[in-house]
C-alpha positions in Angstrom: -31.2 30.4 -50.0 -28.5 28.2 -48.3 -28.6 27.2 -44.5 -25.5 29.5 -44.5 -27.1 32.6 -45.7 -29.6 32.0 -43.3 -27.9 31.9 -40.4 -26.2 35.3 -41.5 -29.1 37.0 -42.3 -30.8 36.2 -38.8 -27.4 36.8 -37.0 -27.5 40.6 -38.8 -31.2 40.8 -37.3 -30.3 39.9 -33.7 -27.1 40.7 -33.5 -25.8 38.2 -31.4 -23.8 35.4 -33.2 -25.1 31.9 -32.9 -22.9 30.3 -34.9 -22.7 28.5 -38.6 -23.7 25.5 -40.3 -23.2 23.9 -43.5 -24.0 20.3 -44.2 -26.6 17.7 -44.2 -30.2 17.6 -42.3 -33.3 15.5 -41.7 -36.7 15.9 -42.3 -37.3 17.8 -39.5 -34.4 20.2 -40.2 -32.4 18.7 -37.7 -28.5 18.8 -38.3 -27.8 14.9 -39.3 -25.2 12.9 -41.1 -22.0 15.1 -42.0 -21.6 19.1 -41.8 -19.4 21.8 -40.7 -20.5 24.0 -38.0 -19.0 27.0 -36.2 -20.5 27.4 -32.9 -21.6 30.7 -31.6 -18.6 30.5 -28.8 -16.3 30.4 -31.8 -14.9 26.5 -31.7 -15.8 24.4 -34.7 -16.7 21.5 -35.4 -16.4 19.0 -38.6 -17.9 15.2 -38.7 -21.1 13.1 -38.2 -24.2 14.6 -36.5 -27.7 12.7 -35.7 -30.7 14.5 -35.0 -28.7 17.8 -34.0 -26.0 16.1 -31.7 -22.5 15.2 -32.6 -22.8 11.6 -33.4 -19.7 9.6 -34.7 -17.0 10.0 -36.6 -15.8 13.8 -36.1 -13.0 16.9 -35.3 -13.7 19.4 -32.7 -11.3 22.4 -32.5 -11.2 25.1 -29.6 -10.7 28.4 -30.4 -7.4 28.4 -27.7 -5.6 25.8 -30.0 -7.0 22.4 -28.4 -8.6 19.6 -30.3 -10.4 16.8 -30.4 -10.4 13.8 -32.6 -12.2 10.8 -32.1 -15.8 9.2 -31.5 -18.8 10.9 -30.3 -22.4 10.0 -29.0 -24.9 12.6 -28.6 -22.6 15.5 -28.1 -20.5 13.7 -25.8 -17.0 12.2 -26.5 -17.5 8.5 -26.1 -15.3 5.8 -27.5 -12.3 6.2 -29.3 -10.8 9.4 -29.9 -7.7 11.8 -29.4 -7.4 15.1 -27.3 -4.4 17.5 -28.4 -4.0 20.1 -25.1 -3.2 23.5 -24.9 0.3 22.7 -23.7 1.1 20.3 -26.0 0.4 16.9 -24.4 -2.2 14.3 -25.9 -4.6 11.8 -24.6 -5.2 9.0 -27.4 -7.9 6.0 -25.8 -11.3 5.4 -24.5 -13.6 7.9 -23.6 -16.9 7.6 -21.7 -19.3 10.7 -21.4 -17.1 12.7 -21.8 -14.2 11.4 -19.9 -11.0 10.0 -20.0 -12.3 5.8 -19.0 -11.0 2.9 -19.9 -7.3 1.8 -21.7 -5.8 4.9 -23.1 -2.0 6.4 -23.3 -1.5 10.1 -22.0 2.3 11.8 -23.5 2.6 14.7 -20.6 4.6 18.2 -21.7 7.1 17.5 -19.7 8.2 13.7 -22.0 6.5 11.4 -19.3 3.8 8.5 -20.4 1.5 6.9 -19.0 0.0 3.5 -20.3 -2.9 2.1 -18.7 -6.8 1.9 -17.6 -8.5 5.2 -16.4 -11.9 5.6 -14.5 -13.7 9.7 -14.9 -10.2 11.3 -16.0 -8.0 9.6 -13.6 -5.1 7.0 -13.7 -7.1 3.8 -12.5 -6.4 0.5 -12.3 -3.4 -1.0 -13.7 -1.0 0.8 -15.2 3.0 2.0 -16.3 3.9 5.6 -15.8 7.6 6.3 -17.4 9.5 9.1 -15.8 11.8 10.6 -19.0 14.0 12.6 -16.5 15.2 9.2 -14.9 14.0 6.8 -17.1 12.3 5.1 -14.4 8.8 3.8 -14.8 6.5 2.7 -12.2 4.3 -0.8 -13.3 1.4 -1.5 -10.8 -2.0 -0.8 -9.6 -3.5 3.1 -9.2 -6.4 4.3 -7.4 -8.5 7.6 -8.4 -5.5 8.9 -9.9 -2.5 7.5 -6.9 0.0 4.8 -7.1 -1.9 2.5 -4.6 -2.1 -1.1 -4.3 0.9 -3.6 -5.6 3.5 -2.9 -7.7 7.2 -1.8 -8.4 9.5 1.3 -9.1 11.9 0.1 -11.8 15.5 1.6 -12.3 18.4 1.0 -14.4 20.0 -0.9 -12.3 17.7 -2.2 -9.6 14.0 -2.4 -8.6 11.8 -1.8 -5.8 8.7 -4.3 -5.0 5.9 -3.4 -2.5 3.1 -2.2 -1.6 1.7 1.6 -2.5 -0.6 3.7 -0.7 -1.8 7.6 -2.1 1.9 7.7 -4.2 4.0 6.3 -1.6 5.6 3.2 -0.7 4.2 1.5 2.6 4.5 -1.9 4.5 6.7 -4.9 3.7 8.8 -5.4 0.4 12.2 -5.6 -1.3 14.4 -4.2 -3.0 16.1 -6.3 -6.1 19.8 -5.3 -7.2 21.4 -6.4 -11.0 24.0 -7.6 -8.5 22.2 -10.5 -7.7 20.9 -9.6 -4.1 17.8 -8.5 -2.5 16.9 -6.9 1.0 13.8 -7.3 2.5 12.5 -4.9 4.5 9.4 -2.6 5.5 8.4 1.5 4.2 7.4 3.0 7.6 5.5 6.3 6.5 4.5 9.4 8.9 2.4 12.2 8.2 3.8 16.1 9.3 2.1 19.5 10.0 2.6 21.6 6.8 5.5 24.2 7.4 4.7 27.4 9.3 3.1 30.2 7.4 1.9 27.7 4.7 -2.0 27.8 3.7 -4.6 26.6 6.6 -5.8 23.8 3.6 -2.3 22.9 2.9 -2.0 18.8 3.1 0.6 17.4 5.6 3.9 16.7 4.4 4.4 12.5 4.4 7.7 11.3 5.2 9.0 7.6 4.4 11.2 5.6 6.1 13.0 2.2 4.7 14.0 -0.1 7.2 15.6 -3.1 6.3 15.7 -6.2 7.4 17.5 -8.7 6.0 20.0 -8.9 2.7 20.6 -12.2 1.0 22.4 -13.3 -2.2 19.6 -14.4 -4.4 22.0 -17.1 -5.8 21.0 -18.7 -2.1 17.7 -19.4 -3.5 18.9 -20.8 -6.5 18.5 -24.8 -7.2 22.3 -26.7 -6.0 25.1 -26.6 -8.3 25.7 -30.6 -9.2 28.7 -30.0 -7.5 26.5 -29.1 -4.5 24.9 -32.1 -4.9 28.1 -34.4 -5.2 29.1 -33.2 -1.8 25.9 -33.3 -0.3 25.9 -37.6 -1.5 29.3 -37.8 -0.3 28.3 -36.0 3.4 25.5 -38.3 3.8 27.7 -41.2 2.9 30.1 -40.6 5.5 27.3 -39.5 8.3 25.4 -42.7 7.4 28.9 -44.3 7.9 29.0 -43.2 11.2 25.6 -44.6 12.3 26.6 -47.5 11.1 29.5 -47.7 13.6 27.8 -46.4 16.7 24.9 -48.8 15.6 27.7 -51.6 15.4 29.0 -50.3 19.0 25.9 -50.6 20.5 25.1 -53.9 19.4 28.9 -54.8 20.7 28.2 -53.3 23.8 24.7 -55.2 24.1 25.7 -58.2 23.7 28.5 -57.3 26.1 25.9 -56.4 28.6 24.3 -59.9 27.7 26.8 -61.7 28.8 27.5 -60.4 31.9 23.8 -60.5 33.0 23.8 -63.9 32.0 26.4 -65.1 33.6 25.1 -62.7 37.2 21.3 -64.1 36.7 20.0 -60.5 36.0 17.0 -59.8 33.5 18.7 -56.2 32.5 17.7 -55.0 28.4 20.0 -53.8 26.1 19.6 -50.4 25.4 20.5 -49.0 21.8 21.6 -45.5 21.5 
């Protein structure tokens, strides 16, 4: 009799389901190497099994259309694998007990991406989220799932580079225009009481505020044109020029002073200017 007809035959005698299995086993029965099972809650599974736990290589589906494909270590996804959701978005990356952890790429519903390191399910560490409504991405550091730390908000045709703090933009930092300029400035953010008649555990409402400071031509900071440079030599040839000539005055003017002291019997020192 197969493991199959088994399992029927003592599901008929309980009456409660507890599942399906076809595939390899062990010595001491145990499900290992590769099989099909269909567990009693319904979802399935098809892949590599070691001593009765999902081990390796395998395919996981949910009875509400989800899926898994990928990696696993004693039941547990953990390594590389893929997770299809319910709503259509995927996951394809590292996993770690379970867990999103480590580099991985998550396609939201919605046509947004995001491309970096995660740390127990959340966006952390460095990362890009692309925003397909704008076509704006964000490239910079994240904390437990919030833009925080260094980074910059990149648009079509200009660029913003700070400092981020729980998804918002705080302290000093600059904004970069395709025009060639920049303004420097400082994100001053403020926290307000949620709106009247909202829930008790409803979090303030943050408000940001960009005050600018200065606006310069990045073409300013740029190394001198040799043009620059030719009138720059040509400056310091004629101020030189002039030192010369007061130099020349003064000496004149010494001697001049000489002279005279010589010819009164006074002991007075030329002074140059």
């Amino acid at each position: 009799m197969s493991d199959y007809e088994e399992e029927e035959e003592m599901e008929e005698e309980s009456g409660v389901y507890i599942g399906e299995y076809e595939g390899e086993r062990n010595e001491e029965k145990e499900r290992h190497g590769y099989g099909k099972a269909t567990l009693p809650n319904k979802d399935s599974y098809e892949g590599y099994y070691q001593h009765g736990k999902r081990h390796g290589q395998g395919t996981y589906k949910f009875k509400n259309g989800c899926r898994y494909i990928g990696e696993y270590v004693k039941n547990k996804k953990h390594g590389q694998g893929t997770f299809i959701y319910l709503d259509g978005s995927k996951y394809e990356g590292s996993w770690v007990d379970d867990l999103r952890e480590g580099y991985g790429v998550y396609y939201y519903s919605n046509g947004d991406r995001y491309e970096g390191e995660w740390k127990k399910d959340l966006r952390h560490g460095q990362g890009t989220y692309f925003y397909a409504e704008t076509g704006s991405k964000y490239v910079g550091l994240w904390k437990l799932g919030k833009m925080t730390g260094h980074g910059e908000i990149v648009h079509s045709n200009h660029k913003y580079v700070g400092k981020f703090r729980d998804n918002y933009p705080r302290g000093n930092g600059k904004y970069v225009f395709d025009t060639g300029c920049e303004q420097i400035g400082e994100y001053l953010t403020s926290a307000q009481p949620a709106e009247e008649g909202a829930d008790e555990d409803a979090p303030p409402v943050i408000t940001s505020k960009w005050i600018a400071k200065t606006t310069q031509k990045l073409s300013n900071m740029l190394e001198p044109s040799p043009e620059d440079l030719i009138d720059r030599d040509d400056e310091k040839k004629s101020e030189s020029n002039v030192g010369l000539d007061a130099n020349q005055e003064s000496v004149d003017a010494g001697n001049a002073d000489n002279d005279a002291s010589e010819e009164q019997g006074d002991d007075g020192e030329g002074q140059d200017e």
